[in-house]
C-alpha positions in Angstrom: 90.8 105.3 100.5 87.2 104.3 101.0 87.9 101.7 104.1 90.1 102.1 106.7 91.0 100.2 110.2 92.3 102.2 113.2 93.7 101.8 116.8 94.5 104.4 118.7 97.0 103.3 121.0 98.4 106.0 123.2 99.1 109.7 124.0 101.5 111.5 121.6 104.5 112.6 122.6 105.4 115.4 120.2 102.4 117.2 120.5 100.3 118.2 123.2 96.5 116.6 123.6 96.8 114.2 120.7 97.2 111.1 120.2 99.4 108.1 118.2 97.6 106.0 116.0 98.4 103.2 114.1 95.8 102.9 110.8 95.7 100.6 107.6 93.9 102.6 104.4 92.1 100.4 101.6 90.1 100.2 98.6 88.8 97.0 99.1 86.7 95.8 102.0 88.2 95.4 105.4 86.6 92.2 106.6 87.5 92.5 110.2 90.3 93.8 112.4 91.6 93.5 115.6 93.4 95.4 117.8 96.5 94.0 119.7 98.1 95.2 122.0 102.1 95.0 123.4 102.7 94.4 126.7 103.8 97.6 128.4 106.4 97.2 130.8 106.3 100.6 132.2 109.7 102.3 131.5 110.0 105.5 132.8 113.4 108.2 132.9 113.2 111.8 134.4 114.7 114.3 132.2 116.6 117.4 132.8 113.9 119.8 133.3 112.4 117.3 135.7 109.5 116.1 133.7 108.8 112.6 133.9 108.7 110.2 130.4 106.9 107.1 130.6 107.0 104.3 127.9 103.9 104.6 125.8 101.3 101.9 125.0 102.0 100.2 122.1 100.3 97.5 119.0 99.3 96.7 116.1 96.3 96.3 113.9 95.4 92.9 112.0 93.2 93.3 109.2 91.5 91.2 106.8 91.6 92.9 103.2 88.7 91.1 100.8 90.3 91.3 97.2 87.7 89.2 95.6 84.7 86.9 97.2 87.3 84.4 97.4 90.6 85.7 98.3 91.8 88.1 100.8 94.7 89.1 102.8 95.8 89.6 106.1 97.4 92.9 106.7 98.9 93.7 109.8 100.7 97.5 110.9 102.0 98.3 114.4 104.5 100.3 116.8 106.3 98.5 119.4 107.5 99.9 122.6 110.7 102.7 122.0 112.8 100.5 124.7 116.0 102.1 123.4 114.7 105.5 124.6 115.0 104.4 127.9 118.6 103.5 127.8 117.2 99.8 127.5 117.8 97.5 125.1 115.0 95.5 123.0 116.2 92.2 122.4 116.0 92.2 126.7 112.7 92.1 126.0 111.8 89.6 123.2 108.9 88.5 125.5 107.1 91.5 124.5 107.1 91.0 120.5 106.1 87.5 121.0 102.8 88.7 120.8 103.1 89.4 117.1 104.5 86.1 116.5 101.9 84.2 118.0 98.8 86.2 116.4 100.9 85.6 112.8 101.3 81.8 113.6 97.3 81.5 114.1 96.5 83.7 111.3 98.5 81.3 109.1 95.7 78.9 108.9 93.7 79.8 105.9 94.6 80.3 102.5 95.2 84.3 103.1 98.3 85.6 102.1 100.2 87.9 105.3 102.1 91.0 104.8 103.5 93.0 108.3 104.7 96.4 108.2 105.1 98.6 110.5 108.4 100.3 113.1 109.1 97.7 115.4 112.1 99.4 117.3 115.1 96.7 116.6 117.0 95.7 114.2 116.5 92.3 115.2 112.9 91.3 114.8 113.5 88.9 112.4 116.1 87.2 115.3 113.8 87.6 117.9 111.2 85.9 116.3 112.0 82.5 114.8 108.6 81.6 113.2 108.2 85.1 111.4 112.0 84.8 109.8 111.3 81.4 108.5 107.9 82.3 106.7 108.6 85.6 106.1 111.5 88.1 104.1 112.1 91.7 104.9 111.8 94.2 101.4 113.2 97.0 103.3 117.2 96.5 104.0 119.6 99.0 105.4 118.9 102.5 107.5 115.1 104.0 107.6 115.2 105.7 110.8 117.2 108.8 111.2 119.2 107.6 113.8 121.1 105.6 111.6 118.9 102.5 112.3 117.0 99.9 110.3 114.3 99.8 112.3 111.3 99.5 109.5 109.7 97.0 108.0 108.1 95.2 105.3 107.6 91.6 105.2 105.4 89.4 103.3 105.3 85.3 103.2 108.3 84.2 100.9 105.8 83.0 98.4 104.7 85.9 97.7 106.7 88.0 94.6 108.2 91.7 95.3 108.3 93.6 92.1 109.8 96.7 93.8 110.6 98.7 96.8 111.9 101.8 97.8 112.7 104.3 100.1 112.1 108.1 100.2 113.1 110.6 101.7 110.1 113.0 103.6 109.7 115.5 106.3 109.0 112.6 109.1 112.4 111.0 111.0 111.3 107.8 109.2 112.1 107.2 105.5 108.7 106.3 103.8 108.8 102.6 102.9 106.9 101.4 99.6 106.8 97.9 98.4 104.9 96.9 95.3 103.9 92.7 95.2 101.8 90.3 92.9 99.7 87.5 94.5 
């Protein structure tokens, strides 16, 4: 893809002196983006070698996608916090996606249509988040994460028409999540 946004947003924990980035790929213009980031409410469990695991930072990306010189959309990916890794559990801490909510409810404004995607570690974002589950539908239902867990998403405005989704199978603990829609 010729234009791309990208956030890198903390240390890796699978492999040694990289890093976890959250990035949105396009072939039209990207506007402008912004880079948000979770609270992080520093987690941290000693495992049984000893070694110290810290809950990572976390966010998301917010980028404006120019289709034509007068339409665009608003396309927003992130990552929040692995709570559940820490024995804790995510709905505790609904203050923490908040932020996503409030950043959709002021990008709602304009004429823009919104799509979010992204793993947001619960099964309950759409509960957590009132204003997002009453503007918004969810295209990916049932498990995506290996765990057993459907904690993936894609959701666009309800407005806006899905003409096919999917899930596939790949070498990542995520199922790849692919929606098709006409605006």
């Amino acid at each position: 893809m010729r234009y791309y946004a990208e956030f890198e947003v903390s240390d890796c924990h699978l492999l040694e002196d990289r890093n976890i980035e959250e990035v949105i790929l396009s072939k039209y213009p990207i506007k402008d983006s912004r880079n948000i980031m979770f609270e992080n409410v520093n987690l941290s469990n000693v495992a049984k070698d000893g070694k110290t695991y810290k809950l990572f930072d976390d966010g998301f990306i917010m980028a404006d996608i120019e289709l034509s010189d007068d339409f665009a959309i608003k396309f927003i990916t992130g990552h929040a916090p692995a709570f559940q890794v820490f024995g804790e559990i995510p709905e505790d801490y609904d203050y923490v996606y908040r932020r996503l909510e409030e950043n959709i409810d002021k990008s709602m404004k304009g004429n823009d249509k919104i799509f979010i995607v992204g793993d947001y570690n619960t099964e309950k974002l759409l509960e957590l988040l009132p204003f997002i589950n009453n503007n918004f539908k969810n295209y990916i239902e049932g498990v995506t994460y290996f765990e057993g867990t459907a904690i993936d998403y894609i959701l666009a405005e309800k407005s806006i028409k899905c003409l096919s989704n999917k899930k596939i199978e790949n070498k990542s603990d995520h199922l790849l999540c692919i929606a098709s829609f006409e605006i």
